[in-house]
C-alpha positions in Angstrom: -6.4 -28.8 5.0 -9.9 -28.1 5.7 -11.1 -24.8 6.7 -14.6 -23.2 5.9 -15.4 -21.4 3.1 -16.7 -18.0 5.0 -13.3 -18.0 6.9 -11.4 -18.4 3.6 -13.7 -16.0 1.7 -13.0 -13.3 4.7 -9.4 -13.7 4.8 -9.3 -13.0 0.9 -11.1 -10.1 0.8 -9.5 -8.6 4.5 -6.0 -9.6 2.5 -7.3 -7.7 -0.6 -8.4 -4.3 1.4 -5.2 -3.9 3.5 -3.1 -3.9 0.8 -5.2 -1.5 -1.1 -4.6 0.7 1.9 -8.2 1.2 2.5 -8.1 1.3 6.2 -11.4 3.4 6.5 -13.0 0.0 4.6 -11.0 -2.4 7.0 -12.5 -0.4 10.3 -16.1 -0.6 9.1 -15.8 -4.2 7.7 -14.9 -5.1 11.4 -17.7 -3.1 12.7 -20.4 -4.8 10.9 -18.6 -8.1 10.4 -16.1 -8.7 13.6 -13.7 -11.7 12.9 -14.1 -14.8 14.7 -11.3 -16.4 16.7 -11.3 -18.8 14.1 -10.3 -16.4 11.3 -7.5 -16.7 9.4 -5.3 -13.6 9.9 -1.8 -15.5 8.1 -0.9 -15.4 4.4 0.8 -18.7 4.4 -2.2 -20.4 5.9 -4.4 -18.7 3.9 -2.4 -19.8 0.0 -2.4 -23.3 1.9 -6.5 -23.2 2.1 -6.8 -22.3 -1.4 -3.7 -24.6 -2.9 -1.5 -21.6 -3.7 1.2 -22.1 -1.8 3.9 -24.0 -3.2 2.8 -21.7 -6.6 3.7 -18.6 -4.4 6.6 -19.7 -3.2 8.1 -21.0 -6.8 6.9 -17.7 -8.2 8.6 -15.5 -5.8 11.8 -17.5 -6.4 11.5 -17.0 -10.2 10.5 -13.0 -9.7 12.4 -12.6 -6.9 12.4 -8.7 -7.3 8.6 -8.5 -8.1 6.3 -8.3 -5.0 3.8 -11.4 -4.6 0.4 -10.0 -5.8 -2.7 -11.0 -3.1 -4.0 -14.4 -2.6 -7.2 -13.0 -4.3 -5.6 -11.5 -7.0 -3.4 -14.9 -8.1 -6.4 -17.1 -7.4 -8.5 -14.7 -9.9 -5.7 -14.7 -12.4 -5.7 -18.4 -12.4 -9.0 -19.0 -12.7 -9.5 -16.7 -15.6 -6.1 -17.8 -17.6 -8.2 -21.4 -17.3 -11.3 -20.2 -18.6 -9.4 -18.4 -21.6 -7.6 -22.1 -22.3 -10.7 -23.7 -22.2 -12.3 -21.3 -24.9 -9.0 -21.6 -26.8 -8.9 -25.5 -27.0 -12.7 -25.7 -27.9 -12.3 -23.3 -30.5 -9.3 -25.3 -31.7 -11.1 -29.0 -31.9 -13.8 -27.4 -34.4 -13.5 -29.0 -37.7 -16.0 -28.4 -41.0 -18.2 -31.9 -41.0 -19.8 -34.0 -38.4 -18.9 -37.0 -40.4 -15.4 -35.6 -39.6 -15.4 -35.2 -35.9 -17.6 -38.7 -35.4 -14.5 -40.5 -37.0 -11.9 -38.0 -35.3 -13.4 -39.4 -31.8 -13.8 -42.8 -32.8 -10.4 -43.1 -33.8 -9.0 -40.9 -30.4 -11.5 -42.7 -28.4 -9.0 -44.7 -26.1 -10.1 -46.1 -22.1 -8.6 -43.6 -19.4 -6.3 -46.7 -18.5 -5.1 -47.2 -21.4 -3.8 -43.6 -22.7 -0.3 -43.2 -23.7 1.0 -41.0 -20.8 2.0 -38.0 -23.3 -1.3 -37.4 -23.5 -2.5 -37.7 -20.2 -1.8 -34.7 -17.5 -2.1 -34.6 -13.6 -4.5 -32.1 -12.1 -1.0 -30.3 -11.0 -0.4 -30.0 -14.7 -4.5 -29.2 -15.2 -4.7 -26.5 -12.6 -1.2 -25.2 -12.7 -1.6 -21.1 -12.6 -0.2 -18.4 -14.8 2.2 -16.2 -14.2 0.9 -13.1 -12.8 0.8 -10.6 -15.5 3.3 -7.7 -15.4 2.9 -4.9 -14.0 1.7 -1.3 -15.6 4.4 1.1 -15.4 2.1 3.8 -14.3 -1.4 3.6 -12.9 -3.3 0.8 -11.4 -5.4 -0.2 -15.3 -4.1 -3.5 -17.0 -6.2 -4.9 -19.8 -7.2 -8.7 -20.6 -5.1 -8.6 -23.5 -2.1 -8.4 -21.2 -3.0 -11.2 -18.9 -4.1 -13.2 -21.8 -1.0 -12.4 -23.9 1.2 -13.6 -20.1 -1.4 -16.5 -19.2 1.2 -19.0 -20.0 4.7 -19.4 -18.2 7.2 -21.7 -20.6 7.5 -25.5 -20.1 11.0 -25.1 -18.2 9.6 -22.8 -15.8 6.5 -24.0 -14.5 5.7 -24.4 -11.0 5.2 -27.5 -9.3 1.6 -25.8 -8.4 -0.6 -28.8 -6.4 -4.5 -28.1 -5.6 -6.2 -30.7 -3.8 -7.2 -33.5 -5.3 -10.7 -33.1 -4.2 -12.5 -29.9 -3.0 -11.8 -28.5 0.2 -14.5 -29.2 2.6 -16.2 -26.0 2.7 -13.3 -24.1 1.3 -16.0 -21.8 -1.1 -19.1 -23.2 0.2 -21.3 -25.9 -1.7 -23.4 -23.6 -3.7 -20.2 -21.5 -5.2 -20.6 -21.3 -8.5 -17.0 -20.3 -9.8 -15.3 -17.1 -10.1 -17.1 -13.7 -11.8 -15.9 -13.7 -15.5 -15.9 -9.9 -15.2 -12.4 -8.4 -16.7 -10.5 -7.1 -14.1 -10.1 -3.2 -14.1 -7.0 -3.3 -11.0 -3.6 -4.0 -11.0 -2.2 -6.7 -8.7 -1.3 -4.7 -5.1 1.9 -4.9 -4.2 2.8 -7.2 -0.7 5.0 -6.3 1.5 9.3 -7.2 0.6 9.4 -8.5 4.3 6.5 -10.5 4.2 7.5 -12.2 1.1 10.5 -13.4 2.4 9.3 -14.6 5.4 6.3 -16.6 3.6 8.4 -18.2 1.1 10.2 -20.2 3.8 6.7 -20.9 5.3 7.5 -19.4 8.2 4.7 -17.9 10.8 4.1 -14.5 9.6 2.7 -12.2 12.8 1.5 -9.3 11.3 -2.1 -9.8 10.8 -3.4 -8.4 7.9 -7.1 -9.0 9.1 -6.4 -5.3 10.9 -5.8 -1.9 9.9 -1.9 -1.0 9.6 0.3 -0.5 13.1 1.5 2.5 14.1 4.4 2.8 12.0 1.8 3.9 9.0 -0.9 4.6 11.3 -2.5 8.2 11.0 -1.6 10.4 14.2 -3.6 12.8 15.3 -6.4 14.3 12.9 -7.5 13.2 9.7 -5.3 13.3 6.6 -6.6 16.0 3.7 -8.5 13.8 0.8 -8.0 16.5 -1.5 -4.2 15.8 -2.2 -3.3 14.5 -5.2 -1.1 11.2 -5.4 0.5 10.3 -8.4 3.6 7.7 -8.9 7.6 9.3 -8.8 8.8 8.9 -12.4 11.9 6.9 -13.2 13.4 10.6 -14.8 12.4 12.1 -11.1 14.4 9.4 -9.3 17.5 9.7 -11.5 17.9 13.5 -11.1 17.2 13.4 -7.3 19.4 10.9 -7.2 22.2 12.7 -8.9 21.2 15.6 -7.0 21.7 14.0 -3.7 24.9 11.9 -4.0 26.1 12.6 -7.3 28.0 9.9 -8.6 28.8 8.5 -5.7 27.4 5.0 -3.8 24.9 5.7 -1.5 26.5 4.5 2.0 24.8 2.4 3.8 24.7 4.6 7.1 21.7 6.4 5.2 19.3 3.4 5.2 17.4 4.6 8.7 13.8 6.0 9.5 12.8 9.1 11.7 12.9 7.3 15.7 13.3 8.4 19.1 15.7 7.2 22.1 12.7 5.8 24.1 15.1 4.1 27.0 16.3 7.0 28.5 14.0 9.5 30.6 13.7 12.7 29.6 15.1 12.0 26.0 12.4 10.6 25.0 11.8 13.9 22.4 15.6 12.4 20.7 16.0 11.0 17.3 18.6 8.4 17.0 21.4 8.7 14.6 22.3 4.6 13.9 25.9 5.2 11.9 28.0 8.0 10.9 27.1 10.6 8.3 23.9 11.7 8.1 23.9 13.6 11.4 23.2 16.8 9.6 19.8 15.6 7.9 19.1 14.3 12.0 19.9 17.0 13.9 18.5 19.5 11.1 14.9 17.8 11.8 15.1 17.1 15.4 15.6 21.1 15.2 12.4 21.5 12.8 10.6 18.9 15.5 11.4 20.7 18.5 10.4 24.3 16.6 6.9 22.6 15.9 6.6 21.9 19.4 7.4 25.5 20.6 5.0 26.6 17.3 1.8 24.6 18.3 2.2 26.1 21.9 2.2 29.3 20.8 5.6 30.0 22.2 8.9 31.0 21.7 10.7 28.2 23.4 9.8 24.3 22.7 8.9 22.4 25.8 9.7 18.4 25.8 8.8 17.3 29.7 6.0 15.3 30.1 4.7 14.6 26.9 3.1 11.8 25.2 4.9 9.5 22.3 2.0 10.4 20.0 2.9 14.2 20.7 6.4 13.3 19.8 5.1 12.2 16.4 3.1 15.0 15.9 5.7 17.2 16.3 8.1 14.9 14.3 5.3 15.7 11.4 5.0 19.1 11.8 8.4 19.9 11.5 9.2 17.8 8.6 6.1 19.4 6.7 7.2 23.1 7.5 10.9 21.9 6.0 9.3 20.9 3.3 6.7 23.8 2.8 9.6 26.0 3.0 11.6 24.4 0.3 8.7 25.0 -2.0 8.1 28.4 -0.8 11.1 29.8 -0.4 11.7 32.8 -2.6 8.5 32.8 -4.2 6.7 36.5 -4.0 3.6 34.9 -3.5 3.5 31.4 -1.2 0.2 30.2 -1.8 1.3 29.3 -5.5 4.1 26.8 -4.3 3.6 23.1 -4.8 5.6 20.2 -1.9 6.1 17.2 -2.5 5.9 14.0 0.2 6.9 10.6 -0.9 5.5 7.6 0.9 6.1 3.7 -0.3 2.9 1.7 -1.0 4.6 -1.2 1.1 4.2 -0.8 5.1 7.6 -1.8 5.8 10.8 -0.7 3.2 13.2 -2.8 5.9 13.9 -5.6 3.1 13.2 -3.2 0.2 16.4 -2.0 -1.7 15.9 1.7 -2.6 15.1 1.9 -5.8 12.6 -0.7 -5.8 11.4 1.3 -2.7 10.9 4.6 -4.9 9.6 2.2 -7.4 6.9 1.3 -4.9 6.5 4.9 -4.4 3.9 7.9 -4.9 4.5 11.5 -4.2 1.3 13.6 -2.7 1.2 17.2 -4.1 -0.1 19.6 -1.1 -0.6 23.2 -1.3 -0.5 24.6 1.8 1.1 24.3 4.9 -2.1 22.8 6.5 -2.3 20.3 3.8 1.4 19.1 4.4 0.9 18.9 8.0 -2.1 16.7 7.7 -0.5 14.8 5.1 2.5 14.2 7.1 0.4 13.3 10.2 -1.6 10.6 8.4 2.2 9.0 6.5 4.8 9.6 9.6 4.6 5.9 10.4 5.9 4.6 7.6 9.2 7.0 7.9 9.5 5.7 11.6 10.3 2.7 11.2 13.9 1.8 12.3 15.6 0.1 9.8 13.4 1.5 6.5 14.0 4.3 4.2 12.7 6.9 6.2 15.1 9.5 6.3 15.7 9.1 1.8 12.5 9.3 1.1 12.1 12.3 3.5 15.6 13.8 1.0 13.7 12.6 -2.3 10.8 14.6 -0.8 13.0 17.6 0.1 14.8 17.6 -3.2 11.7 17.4 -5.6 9.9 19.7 -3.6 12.7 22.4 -3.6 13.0 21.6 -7.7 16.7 20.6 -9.2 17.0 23.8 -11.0 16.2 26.1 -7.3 18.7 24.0 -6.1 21.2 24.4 -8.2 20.5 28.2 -8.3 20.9 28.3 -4.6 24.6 26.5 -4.4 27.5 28.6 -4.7 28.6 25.7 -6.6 25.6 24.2 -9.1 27.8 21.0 -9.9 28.5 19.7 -6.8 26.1 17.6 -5.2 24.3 17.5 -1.7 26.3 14.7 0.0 30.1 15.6 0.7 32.9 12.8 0.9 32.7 10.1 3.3 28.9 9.9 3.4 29.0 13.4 5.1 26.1 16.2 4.8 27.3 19.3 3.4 25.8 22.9 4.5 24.0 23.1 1.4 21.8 20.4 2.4 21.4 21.3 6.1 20.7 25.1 5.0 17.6 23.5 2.7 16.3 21.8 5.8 16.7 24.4 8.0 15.7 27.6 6.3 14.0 25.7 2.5 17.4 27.4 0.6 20.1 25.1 -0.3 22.7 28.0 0.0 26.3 27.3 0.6 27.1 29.8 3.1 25.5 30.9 6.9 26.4 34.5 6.8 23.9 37.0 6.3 22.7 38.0 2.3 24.9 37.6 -0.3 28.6 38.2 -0.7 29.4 39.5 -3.7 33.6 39.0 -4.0 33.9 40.5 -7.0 32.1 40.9 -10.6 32.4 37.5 -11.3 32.2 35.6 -7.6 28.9 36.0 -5.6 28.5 33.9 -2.1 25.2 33.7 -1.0 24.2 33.3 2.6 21.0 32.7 4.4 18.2 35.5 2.6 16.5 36.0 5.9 15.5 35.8 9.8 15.1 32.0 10.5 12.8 29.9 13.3 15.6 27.7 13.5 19.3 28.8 14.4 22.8 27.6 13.5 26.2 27.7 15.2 29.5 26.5 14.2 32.8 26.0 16.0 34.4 27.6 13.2 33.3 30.5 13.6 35.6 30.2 16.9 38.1 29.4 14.6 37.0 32.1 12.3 36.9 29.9 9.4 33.3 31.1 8.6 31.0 33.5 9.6 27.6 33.2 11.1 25.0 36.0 10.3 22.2 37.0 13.1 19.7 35.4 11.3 20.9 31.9 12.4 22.6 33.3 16.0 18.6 34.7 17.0 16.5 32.9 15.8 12.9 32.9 16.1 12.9 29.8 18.3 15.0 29.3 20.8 16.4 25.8 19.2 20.2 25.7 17.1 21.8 23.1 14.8 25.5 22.9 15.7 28.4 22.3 13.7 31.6 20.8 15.3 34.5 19.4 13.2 32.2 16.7 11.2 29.6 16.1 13.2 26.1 17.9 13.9 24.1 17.9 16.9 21.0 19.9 18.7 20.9 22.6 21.0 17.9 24.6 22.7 16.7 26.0 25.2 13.1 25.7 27.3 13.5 29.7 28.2 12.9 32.7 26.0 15.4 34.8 27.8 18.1 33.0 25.8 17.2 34.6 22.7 17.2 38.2 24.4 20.9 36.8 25.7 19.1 37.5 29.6 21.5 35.8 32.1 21.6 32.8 33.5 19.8 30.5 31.3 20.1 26.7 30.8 20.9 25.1 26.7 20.0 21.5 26.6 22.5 19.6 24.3 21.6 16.6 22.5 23.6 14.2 20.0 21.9 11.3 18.7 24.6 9.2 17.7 26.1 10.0 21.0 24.5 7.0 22.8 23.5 9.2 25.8 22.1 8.1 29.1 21.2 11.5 31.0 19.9 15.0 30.1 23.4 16.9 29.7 22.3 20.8 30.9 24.4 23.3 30.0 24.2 26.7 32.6 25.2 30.1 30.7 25.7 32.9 33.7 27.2 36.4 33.1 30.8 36.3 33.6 32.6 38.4 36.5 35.3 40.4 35.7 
């Protein structure tokens, strides 16, 4: 394959830079350097230029759970594992005389024909690549001890790794004079689980990496905040969420979803979509926090959701998942401004293929301090929790969870054992309670409940934006205090047998109970295909 050497170089370093995430970089680079038609904007084409592919692809099959690093990085690797062999095998052939080595290479000395094939070794063999070296457990720093100490894969392993037999025509130019011997100060960045898979088969792969990221992890609306600090999730962070969230049960597979709207019917476009059964109540609690940001940013008491554009939708989407989260951290604290959320985003663009623990794996959590800083930090991640088929919707939990703190949470629950998943997959109050109003209290009435000296039930502490209503209160199973009946905003989470859904209205009159006014319903797993209004008029006696 013959390519030039400015395309290749290009493709490296655009490769390099969008998997860093440095978008800001990508944007100018493409100001001051716009990419040809010619350029090469696919991975598989791009390993093939420089000889790497059939190394990729036996790699990934070995490491089958370790993302690829970048072209760059496994071309740098290789080159500087070679270097270290060459130093290694000079300083090895050193002996104490000359008289020595002269009668060493006389008796070695043997014609290139005529060498017993032990000896001899194809340029495969030559050139053959390194395993990557492993990654850190935190941070990005590896040392050259550890790709020294990993430079070598065993004899039964290696990779049938072929380089051209002659230099690519222009692949690095005539005049390039080999790689920078500098030690490397980065860790390899991590590629993308569906891109992997897809290149291994040497398949076309249509994302093209020569851009900044689509709009699934593209920043809407404003820039993020610079000054939040990222750091990566522990292991000990995942296993207590974990254990917080589902307890010891599996995780069902109807929770593997991201945060996306029913775009095919008119006037739903403001719907999220519930996929599967059971986490309806995470779903409907957020579409309720996303249709309160929309009322909030119009300074109004009722949310509007006519004519508005998909990137509003988003917005709002981010809004309302940042104020669920600000209020986890905030809630109960005497003073706000010390509380501390928590938003988790996966360095990959797309968790589809990911399982989720190498997903949180992949992970970082942002630390924001204010409700301005969550928003914006939302704003500039809420693609990545779109997408359809990622982890969206856990990480959004993990978020939730470590940004309420185990121990709140546990102090909240009537309950402190039990976790925040029910049977069958189901959300329980406690969880919806935590979105809705930051608390993860068990109970919808009013205050606290105290049965006797040694029983206390505790209910929602205070007036709510967001409402709540239950058809067992109808039944008069449960009770449900005034702070959830009126709330702030004219928008309610409702409970019916096992199954939450969304209700609100586009009038304030509905809070002040002002007859007639209209409730808009809506149910995302319900498939719908038309607005379903709902008329409330006084009744006659």
């Amino acid at each position: 394959m013959s390519v030039s050497g400015d395309l290749v170089a290009d493709a490296l370093v655009r490769e390099y830079l969008s998997k860093c995430g440095l978008k800001e970089t990508l944007s100018v680079l493409d100001k001051e350097k716009p990419r040809s038609e010619a350029a090469i904007s696919n991975r598989s084409l791009l390993r093939k230029a420089v000889g790497l592919d059939k190394y990729s692809a036996k790699l990934k099959k070995r490491n089958p759970e370790e993302p690829l690093p970048t072209t760059l990085e496994m071309l740098v690797n290789h080159t500087m594992a070679k270097l270290k062999a060459t130093e290694l095998a000079a300083d090895g052939s050193e002996v104490t005389s000359p008289k020595g080595r002269a009668s060493d290479a006389k008796k070695t000395h043997t014609p290139p024909s005529s060498r017993p094939a032990a000896s001899s070794s194809t340029p495969a063999e030559e050139d053959e690549p390194p395993s990557p070296p492993p990654r850190p457990k935190q941070g990005f720093g590896f040392t050259n001890d550890s790709l020294q100490t990993n430079s070598h894969s065993s004899r039964d392993e290696e990779p049938s790794f072929e380089p051209p037999r002659r230099p690519l025509a222009g692949a690095f130019g005539s005049d390039w004079s080999g790689p920078s011997k500098a030690p490397m100060t980065r860790a390899p960045v991590r590629a993308s689980q569906e891109q992997m898979v897809i290149e291994e088969f040497d398949e076309e792969f249509d994302q093209d990496f020569s851009i900044p990221a689509p709009s699934r992890s593209r920043q809407v609306g404003g820039s993020a905040t610079h000054s939040a600090l990222s750091e990566p999730v522990s292991p000990d962070e995942i296993s207590s969420v974990k254990a917080a969230l589902f307890g010891r049960m599996p995780l069902p597979d109807s929770w593997k979803q991201g945060f996306f709207f029913k775009t095919d019917v008119k006037g739903l476009e403001y719907g999220l979509v519930q996929k599967q059964g059971g986490p309806c109540g995470v779903l409907a609690a957020v579409q309720a926090q996303m249709l309160c940001a929309l009322a909030t940013n119009a300074n109004s008491p009722s949310p509007t959701v006519n004519g508005l554009t998909h990137k509003q939708h988003e917005e709002a989407l981010a809004d309302g998942i940042a104020r669920s989260l600000w209020q986890a951290s905030s809630a109960g604290l005497k003073n706000p401004t010390t509380a501390t959320a928590y938003i988790i985003t996966c360095s990959d663009r797309s968790t589809r293929e990911l399982k989720l623990d190498a997903c949180l794996r992949q992970s970082k959590k942002t630390r924001v301090r204010s409700i301005e800083e969550a928003e914006s930090t939302m704003r500039g991640c809420i693609g990545s929790w779109m997408e359809e088929d990622g982890w969206g919707l856990l990480l959004f939990l993990y978020s939730l969870v470590l940004s309420r703190g185990i121990q709140n949470i546990k102090g909240d629950m009537d309950e402190p054992d039990n976790s925040l998943m029910g049977a069958h997959g189901y959300c329980t109050q406690d969880l919806v309670n935590m979105i809705i109003c930051g608390s993860s209290v068990t109970n919808v009435f009013n205050g606290i409940n105290q049965l006797d000296e040694f029983t206390t039930l505790k209910g929602i502490p205070g007036p709510s934006k967001v409402g709540f209503l239950s058809l067992f209160e109808w039944y008069k199973y449960i009770e449900v205090g005034s702070h959830y009946k009126t709330p702030a905003v004219t928008v309610w989470v409702v409970c019916c047998e096992s199954h939450f859904t969304c209700l609100f209205s586009i009038e304030p009159r509905a809070n002040e109970n002002r007859k007639p006014f209209d409730l808009f319903w809506y149910d995302g797993l319900a498939n719908m295909d038309e607005v379903i209004r709902l008329t409330v008029t006084r009744c006659e006696q």
